[in-house]
C-alpha positions in Angstrom: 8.1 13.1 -9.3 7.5 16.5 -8.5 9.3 18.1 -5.3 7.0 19.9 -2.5 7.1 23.2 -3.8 5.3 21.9 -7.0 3.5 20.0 -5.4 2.1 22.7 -3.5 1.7 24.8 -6.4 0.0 22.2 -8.4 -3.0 21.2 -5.9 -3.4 25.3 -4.9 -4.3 25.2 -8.7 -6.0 22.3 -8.7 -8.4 23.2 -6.0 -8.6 27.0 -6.8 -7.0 27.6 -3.1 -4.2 30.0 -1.4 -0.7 28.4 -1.8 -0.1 29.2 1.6 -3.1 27.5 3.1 -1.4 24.5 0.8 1.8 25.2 1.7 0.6 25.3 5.7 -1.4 22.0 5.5 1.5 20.1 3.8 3.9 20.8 6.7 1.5 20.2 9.1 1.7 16.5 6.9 5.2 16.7 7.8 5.2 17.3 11.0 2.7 14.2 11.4 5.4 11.8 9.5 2.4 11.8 6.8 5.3 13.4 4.1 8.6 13.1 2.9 11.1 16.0 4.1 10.7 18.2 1.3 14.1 20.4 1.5 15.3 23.2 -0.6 16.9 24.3 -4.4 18.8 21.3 -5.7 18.7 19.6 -2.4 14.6 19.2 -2.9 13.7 15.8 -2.3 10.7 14.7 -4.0 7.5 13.9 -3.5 6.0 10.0 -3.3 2.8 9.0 -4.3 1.5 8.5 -0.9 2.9 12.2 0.0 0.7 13.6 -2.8 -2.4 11.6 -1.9 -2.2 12.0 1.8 -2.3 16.3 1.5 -5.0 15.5 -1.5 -7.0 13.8 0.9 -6.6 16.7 3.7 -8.0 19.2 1.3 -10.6 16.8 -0.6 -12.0 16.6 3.3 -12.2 20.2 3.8 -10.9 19.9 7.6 -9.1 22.4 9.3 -5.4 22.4 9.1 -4.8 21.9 13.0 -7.2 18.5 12.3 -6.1 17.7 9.0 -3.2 15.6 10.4 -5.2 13.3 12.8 -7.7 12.6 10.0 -5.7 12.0 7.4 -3.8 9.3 9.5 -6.8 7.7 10.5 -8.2 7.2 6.9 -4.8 6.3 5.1 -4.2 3.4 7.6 -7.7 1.9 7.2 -7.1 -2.1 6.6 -8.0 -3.9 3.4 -11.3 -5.4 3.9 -13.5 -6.8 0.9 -12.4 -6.9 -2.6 -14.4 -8.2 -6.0 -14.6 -8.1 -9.6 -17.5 -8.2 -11.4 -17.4 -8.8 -15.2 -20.8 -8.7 -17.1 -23.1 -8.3 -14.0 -21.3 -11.7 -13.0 -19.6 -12.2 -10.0 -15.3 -13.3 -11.2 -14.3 -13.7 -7.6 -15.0 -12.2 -4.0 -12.9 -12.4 -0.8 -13.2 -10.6 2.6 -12.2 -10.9 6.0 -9.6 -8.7 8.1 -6.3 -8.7 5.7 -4.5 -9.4 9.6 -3.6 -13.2 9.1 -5.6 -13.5 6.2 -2.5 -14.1 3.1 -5.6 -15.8 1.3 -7.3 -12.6 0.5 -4.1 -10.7 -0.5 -3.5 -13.3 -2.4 -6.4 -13.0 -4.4 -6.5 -9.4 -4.5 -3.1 -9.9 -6.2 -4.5 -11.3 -8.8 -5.6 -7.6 -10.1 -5.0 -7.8 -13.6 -3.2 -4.6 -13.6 0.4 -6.1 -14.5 3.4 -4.9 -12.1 0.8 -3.5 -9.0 0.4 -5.3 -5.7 -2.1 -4.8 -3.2 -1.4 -3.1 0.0 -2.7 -3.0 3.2 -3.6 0.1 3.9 -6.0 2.8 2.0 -2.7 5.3 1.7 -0.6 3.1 0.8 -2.5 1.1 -2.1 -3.6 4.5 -3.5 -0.4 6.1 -3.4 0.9 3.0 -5.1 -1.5 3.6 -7.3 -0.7 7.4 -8.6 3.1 6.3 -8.7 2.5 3.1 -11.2 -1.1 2.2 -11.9 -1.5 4.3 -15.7 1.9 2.9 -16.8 0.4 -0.5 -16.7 -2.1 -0.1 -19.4 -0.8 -2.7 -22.1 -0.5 -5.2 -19.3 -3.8 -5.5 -18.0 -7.1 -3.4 -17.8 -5.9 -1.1 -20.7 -7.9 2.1 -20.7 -9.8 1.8 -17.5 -11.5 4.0 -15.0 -10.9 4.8 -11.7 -12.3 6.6 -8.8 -12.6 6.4 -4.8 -15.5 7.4 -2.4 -14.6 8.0 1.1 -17.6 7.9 4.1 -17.5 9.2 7.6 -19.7 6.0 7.9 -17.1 3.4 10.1 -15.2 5.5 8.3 -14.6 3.5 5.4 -13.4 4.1 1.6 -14.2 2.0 -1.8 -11.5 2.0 -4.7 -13.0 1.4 -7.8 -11.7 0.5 -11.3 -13.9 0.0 -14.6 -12.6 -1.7 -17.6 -13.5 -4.0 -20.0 -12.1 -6.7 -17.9 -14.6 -6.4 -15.5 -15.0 -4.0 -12.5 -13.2 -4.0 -9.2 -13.8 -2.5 -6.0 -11.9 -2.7 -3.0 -13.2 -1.7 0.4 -11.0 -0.2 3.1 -11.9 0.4 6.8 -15.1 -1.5 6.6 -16.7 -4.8 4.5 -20.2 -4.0 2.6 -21.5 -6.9 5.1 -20.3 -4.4 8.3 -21.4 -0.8 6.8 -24.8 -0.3 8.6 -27.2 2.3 7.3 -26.6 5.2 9.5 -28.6 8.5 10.0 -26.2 10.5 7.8 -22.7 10.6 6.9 -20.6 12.7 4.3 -19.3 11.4 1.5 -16.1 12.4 -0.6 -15.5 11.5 -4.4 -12.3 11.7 -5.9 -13.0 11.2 -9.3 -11.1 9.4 -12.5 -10.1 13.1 -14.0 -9.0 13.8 -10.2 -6.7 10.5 -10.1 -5.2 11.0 -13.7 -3.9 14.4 -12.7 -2.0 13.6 -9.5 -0.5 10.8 -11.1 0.7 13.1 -13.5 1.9 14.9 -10.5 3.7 12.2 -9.2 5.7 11.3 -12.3 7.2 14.9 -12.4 4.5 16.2 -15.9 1.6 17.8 -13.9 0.0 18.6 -18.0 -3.6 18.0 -18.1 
């Protein structure tokens, strides 16, 4: 996994930004308990999945780096809501409901056929999980598959989505499709398969394209 300093680097490239303003928003993560301590030389610890994603998610929003902390936190900890797979324009399964109390619909989320993944509770979490594992699972279950994640301001709520030739899954955070009302506007944020692939890169320590 790469350590802060490259992971710093990395994203300022990435997004064509200042490493400073990078290197400012991170440790305002820090200071928010949204990153690992990052120390120095030898000592650097490195970076988890989650700690990549979370100052991914801060610049993908475009918020200022005073708010970045406060909105960050308040879309990483949105609860599993509605997940389903859809194979063939048929429905495999479906499940929703609050994940508080309901082991049912973890349980069936489990069932991902991505071997050696589980399914957390929480946006951050999964989708750290995610960058840290999900691509070394590819003889296990999906294979070559796609993935990508659209966060609204709407509820807020964000949809994880993954396209194979096993079927494709989505998983709602924040807010089920039955509890998203149309509102007057909202902004949306992609973060695209190409955008996934190279921060899990990141997080197994070989940032290469």
């Amino acid at each position: 996994m790469a350590t802060k300093g490259e992971m710093v680097r990395a994203l300022a490239e990435y997004f064509d930004l200042n490493p400073n303003k990078v290197d400012a928003m991170t440790r305002a993560m820090a200071r928010a308990g949204l990153r690992s301590p990052g120390g120095r030389g030898r000592a650097a610890a490195h970076m988890t999945g989650e700690d990549i994603f979370h100052l991914t998610l801060a610049l993908v929003m475009n918020v200022e780096t005073k708010d970045a902390p406060e909105a960050v936190k308040e879309l990483s900890q949105l609860r599993v809501a509605q997940g389903s797979l859809f194979l063939d324009d048929h429905i495999q399964w479906e499940v929703a409901g609050r994940a508080e109390g309901r082991s049912e619909m973890l349980d069936a989320l489990n069932r991902l056929p991505v071997g050696g993944l589980e399914m957390a509770r929480t946006f951050g979490a999964f989708c750290g999980h995610w960058l840290e594992y999900g691509f070394n699972t590819e003889a296990d279950g999906f294979g070559p598959a796609r993935v990508s994640v659209e966060i609204s301001t709407n509820g807020p709520h964000a949809v994880f989505s993954h396209v194979s030739s096993e079927g494709d899954l989505k998983v709602w955070f924040g807010k089920s499709s039955a509890e998203i009302a149309e509102p007057e506007w909202e902004r949306r944020v992609c973060m695209s398969h190409k955008l996934f692939h190279r921060l899990a890169s990141l997080a197994s320590g070989d940032a290469a394209e």
